[in-house]
mmCIF file of the N, C-alpha and C atoms, coordinates in Angstrom:
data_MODEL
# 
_entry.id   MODEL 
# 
loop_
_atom_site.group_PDB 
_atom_site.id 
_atom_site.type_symbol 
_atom_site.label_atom_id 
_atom_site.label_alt_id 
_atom_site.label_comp_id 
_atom_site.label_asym_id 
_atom_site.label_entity_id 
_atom_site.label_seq_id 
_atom_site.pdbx_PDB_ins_code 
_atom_site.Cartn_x 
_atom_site.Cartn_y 
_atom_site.Cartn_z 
_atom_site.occupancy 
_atom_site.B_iso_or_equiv 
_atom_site.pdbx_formal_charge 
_atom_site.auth_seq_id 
_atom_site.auth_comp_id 
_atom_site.auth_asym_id 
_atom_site.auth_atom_id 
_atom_site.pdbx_PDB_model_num 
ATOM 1   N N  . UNK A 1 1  ? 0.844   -1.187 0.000  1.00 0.00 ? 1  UNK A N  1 
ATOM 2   C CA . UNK A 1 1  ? 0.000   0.000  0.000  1.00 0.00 ? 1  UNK A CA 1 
ATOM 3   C C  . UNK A 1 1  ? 0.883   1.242  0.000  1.00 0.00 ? 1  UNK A C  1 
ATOM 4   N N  . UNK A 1 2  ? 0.429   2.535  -0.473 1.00 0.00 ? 2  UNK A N  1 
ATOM 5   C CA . UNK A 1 2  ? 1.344   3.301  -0.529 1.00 0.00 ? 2  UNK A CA 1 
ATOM 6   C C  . UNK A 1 2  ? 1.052   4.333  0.295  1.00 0.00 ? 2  UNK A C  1 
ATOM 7   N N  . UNK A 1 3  ? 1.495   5.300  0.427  1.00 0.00 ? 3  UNK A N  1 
ATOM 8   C CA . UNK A 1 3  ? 1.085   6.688  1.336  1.00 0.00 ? 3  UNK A CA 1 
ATOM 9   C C  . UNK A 1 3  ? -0.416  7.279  1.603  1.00 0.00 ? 3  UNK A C  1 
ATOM 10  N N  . UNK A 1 4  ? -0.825  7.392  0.296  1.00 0.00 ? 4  UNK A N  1 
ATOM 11  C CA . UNK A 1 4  ? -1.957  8.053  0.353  1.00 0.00 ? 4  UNK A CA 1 
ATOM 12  C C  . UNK A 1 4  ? -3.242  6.843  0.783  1.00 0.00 ? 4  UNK A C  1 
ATOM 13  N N  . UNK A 1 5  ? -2.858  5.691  0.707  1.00 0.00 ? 5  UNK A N  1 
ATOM 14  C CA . UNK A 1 5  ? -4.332  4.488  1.183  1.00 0.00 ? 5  UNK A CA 1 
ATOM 15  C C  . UNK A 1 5  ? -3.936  4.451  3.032  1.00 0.00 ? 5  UNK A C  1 
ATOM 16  N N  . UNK A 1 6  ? -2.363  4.622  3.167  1.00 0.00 ? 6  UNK A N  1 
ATOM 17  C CA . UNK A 1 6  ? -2.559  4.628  4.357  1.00 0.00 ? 6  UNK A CA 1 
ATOM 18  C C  . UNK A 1 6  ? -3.284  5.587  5.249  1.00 0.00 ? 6  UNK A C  1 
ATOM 19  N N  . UNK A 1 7  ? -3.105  6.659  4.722  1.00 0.00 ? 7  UNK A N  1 
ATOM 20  C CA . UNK A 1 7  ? -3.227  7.740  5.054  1.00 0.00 ? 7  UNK A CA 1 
ATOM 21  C C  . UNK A 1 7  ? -5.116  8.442  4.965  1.00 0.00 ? 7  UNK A C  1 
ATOM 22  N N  . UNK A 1 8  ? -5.733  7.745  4.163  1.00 0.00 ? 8  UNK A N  1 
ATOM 23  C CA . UNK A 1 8  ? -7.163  7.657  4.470  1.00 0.00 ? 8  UNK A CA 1 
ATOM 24  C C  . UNK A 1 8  ? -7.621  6.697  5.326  1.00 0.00 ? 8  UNK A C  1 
ATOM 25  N N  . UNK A 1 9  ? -7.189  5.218  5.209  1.00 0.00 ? 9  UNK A N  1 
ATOM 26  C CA . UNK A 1 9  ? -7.781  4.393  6.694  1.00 0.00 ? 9  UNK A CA 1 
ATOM 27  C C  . UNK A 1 9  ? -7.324  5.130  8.065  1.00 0.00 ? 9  UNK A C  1 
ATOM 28  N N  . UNK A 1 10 ? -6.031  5.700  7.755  1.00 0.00 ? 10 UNK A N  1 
ATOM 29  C CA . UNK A 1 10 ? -5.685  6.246  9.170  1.00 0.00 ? 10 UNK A CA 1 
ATOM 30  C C  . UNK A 1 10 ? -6.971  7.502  9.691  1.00 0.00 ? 10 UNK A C  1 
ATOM 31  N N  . UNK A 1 11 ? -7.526  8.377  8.436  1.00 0.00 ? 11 UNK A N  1 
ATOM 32  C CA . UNK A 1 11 ? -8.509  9.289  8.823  1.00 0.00 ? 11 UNK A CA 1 
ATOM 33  C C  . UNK A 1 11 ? -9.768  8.500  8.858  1.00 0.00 ? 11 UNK A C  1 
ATOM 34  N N  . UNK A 1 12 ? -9.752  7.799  8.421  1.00 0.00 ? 12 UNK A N  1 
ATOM 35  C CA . UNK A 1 12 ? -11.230 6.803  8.465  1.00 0.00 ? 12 UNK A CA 1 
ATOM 36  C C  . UNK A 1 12 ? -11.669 6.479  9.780  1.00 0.00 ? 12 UNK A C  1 
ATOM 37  N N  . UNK A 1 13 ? -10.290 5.544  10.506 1.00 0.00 ? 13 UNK A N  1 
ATOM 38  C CA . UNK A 1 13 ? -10.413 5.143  11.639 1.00 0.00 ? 13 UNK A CA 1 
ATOM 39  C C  . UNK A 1 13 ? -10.303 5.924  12.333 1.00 0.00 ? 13 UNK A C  1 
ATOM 40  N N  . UNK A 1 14 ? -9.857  7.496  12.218 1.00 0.00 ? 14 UNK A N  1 
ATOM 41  C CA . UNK A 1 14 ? -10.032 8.542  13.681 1.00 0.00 ? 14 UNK A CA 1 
ATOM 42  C C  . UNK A 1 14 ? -11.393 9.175  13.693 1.00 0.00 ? 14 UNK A C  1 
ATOM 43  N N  . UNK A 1 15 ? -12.219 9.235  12.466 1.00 0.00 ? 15 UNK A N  1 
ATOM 44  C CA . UNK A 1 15 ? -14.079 9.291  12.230 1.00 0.00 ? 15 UNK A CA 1 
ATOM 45  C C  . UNK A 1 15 ? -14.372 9.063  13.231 1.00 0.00 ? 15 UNK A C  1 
ATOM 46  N N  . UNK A 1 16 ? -14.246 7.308  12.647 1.00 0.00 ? 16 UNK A N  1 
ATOM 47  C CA . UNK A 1 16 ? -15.328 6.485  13.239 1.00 0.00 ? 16 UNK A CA 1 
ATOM 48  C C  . UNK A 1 16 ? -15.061 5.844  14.532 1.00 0.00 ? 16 UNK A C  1 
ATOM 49  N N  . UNK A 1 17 ? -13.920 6.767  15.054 1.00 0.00 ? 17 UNK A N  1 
ATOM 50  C CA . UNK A 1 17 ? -13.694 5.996  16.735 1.00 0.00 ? 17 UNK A CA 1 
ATOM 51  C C  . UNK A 1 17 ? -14.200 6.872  17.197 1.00 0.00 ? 17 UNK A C  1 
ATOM 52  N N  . UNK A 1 18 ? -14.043 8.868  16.861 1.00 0.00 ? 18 UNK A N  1 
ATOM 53  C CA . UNK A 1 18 ? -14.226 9.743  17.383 1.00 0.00 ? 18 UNK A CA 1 
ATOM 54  C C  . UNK A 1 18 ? -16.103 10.119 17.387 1.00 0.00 ? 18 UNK A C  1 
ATOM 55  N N  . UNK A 1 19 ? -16.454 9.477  16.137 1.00 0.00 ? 19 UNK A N  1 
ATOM 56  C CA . UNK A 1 19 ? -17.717 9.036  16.392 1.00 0.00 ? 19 UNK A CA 1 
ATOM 57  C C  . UNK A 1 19 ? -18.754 8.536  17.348 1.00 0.00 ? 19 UNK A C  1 
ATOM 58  N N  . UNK A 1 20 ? -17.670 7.412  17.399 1.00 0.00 ? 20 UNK A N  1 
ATOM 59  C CA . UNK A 1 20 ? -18.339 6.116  18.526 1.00 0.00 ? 20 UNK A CA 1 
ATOM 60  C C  . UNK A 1 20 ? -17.980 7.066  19.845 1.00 0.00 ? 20 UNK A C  1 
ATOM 61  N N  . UNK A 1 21 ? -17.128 7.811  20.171 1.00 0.00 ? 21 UNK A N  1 
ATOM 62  C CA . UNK A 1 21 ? -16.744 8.260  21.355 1.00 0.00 ? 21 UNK A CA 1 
ATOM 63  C C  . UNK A 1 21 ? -17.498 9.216  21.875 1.00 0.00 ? 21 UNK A C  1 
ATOM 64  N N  . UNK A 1 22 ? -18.266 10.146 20.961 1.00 0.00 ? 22 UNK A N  1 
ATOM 65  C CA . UNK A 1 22 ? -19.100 10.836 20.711 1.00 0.00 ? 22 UNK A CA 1 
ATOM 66  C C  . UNK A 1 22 ? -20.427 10.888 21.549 1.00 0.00 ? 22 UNK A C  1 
ATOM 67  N N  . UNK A 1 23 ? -20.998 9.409  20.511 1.00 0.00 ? 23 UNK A N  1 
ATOM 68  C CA . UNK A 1 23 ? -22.329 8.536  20.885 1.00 0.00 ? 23 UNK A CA 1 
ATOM 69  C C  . UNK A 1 23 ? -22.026 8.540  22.537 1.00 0.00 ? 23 UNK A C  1 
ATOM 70  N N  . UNK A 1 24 ? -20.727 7.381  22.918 1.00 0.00 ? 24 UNK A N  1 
ATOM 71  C CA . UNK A 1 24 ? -20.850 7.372  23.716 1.00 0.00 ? 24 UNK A CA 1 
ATOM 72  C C  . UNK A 1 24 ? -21.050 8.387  24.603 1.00 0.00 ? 24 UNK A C  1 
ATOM 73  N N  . UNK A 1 25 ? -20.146 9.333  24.995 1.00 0.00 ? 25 UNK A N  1 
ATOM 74  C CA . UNK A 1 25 ? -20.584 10.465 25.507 1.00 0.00 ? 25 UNK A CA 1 
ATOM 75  C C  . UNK A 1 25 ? -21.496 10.711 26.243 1.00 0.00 ? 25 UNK A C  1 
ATOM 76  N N  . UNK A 1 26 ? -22.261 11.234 24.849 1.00 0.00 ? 26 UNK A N  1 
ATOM 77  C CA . UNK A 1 26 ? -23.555 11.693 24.768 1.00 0.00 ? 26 UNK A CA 1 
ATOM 78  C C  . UNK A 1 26 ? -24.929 11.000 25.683 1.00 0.00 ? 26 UNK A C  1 
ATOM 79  N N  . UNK A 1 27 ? -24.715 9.870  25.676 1.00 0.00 ? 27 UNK A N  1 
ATOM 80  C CA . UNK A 1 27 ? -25.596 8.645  26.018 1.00 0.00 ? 27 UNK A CA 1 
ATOM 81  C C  . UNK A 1 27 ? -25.199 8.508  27.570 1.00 0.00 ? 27 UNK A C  1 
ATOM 82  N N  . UNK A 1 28 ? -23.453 8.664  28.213 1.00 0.00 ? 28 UNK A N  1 
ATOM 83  C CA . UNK A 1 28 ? -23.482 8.470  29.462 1.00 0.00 ? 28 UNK A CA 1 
ATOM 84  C C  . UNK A 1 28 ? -23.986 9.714  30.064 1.00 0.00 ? 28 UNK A C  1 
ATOM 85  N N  . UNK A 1 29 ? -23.782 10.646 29.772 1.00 0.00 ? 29 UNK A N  1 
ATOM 86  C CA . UNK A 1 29 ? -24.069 12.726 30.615 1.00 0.00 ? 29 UNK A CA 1 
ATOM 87  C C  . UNK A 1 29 ? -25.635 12.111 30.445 1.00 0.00 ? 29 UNK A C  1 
ATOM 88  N N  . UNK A 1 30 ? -26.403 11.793 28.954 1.00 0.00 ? 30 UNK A N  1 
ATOM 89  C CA . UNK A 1 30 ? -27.804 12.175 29.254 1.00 0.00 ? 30 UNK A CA 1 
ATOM 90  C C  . UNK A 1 30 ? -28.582 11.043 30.631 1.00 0.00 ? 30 UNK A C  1 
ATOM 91  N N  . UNK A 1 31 ? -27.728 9.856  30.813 1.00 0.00 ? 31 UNK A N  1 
ATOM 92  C CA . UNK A 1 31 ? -28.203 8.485  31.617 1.00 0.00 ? 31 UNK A CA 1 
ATOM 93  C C  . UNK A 1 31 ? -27.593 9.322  33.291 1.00 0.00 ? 31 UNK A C  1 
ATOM 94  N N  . UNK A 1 32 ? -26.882 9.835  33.312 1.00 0.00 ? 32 UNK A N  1 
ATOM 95  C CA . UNK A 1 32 ? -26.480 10.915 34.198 1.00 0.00 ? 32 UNK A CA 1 
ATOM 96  C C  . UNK A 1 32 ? -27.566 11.793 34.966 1.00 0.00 ? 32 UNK A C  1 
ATOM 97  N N  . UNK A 1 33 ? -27.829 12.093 34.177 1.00 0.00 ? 33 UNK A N  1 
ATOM 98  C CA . UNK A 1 33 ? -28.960 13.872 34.009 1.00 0.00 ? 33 UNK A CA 1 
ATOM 99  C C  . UNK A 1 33 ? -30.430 13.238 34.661 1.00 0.00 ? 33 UNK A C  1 
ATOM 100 N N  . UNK A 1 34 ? -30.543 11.880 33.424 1.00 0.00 ? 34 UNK A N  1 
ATOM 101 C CA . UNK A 1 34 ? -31.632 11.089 33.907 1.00 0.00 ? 34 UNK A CA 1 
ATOM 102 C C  . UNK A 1 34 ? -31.872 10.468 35.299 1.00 0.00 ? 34 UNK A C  1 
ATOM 103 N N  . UNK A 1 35 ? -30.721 10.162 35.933 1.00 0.00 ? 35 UNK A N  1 
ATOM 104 C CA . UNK A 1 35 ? -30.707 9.744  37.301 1.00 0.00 ? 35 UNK A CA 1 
ATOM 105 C C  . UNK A 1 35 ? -31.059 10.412 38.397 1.00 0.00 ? 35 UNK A C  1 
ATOM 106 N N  . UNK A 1 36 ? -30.422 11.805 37.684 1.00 0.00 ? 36 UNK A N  1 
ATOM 107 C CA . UNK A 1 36 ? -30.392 13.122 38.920 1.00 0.00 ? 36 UNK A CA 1 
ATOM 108 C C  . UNK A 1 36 ? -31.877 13.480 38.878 1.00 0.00 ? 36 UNK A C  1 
ATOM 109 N N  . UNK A 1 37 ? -32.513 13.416 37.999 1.00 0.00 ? 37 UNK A N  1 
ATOM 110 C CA . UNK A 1 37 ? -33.688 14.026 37.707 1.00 0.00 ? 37 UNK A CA 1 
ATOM 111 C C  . UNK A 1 37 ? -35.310 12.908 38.559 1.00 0.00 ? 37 UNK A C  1 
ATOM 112 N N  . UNK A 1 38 ? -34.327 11.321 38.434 1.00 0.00 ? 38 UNK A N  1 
ATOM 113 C CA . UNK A 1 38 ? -35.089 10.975 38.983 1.00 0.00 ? 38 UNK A CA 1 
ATOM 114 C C  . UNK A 1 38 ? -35.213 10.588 40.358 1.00 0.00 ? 38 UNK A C  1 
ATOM 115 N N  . UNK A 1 39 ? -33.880 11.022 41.297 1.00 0.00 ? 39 UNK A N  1 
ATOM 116 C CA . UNK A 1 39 ? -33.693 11.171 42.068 1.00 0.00 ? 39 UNK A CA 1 
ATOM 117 C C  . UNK A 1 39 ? -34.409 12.035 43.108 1.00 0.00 ? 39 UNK A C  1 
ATOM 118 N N  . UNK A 1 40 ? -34.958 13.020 42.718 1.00 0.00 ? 40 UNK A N  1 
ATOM 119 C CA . UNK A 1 40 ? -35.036 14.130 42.527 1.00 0.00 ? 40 UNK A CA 1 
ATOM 120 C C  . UNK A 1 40 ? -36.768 14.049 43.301 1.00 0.00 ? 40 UNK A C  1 
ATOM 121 N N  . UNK A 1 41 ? -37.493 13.558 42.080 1.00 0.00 ? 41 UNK A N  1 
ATOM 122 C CA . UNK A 1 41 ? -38.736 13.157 41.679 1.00 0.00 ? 41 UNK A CA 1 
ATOM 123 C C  . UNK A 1 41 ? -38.933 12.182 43.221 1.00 0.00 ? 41 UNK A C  1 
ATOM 124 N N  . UNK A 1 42 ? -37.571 11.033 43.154 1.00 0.00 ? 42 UNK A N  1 
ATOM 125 C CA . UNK A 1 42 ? -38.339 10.154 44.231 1.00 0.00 ? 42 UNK A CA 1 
ATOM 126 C C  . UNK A 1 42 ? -38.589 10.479 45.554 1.00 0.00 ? 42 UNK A C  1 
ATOM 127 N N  . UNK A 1 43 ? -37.279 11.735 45.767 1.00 0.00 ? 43 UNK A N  1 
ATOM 128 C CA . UNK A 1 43 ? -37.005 12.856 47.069 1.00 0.00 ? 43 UNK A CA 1 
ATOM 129 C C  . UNK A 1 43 ? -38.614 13.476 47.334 1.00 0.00 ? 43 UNK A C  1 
ATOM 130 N N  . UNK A 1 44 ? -39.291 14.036 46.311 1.00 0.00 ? 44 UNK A N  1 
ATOM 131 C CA . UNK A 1 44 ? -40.252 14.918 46.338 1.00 0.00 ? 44 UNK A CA 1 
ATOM 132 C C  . UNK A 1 44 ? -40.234 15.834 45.820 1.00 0.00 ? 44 UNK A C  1 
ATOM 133 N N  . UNK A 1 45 ? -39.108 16.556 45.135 1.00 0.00 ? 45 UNK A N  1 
ATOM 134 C CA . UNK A 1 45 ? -38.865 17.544 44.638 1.00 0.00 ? 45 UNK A CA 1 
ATOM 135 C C  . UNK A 1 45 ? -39.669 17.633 43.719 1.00 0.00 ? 45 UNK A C  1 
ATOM 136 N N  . UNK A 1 46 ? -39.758 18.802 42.836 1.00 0.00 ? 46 UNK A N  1 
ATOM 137 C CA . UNK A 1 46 ? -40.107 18.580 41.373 1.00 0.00 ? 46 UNK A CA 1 
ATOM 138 C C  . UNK A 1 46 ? -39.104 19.546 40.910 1.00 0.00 ? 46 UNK A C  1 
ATOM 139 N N  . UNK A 1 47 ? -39.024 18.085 39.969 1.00 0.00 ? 47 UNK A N  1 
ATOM 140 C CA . UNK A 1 47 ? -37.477 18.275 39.380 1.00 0.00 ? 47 UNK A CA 1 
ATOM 141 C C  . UNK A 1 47 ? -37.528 18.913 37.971 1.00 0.00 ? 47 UNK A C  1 
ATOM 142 N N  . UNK A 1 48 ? -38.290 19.619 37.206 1.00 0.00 ? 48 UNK A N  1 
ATOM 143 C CA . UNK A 1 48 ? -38.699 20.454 36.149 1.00 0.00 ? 48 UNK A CA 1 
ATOM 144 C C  . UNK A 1 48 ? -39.053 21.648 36.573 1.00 0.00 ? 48 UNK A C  1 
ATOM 145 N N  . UNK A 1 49 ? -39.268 22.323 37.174 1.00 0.00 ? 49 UNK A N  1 
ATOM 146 C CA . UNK A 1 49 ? -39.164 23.644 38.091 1.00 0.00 ? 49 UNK A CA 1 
ATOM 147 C C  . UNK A 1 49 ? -38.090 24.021 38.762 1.00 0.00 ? 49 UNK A C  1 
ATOM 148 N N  . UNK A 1 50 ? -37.077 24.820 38.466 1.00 0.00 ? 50 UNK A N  1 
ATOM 149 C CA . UNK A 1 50 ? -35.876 24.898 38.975 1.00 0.00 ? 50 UNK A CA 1 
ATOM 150 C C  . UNK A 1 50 ? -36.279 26.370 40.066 1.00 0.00 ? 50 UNK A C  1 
# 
């Protein structure tokens, strides 16, 4: 293979990890947020009225 094929899987694979890393992210803060919120709810609070 020569320079330039390496050199797109190498950007390919920083996508689609930075992608996936992304998702993930995204998915642990909102499962986060969701906890606090229902925490919240089971306390008595109401947790949509700040």
């Amino acid at each position: 293979m020569d320079d330039v094929s390496v050199g797109i899987i190498l950007v390919l694979g920083t996508v689609v990890t930075s992608l996936i890393g992304l998702r993930w992210w995204r998915h642990r803060r909102a499962g986060k947020l969701a906890d606090k919120l229902l925490a919240e709810v089971i306390k008595g609070k109401d947790a949509f009225r700040r």
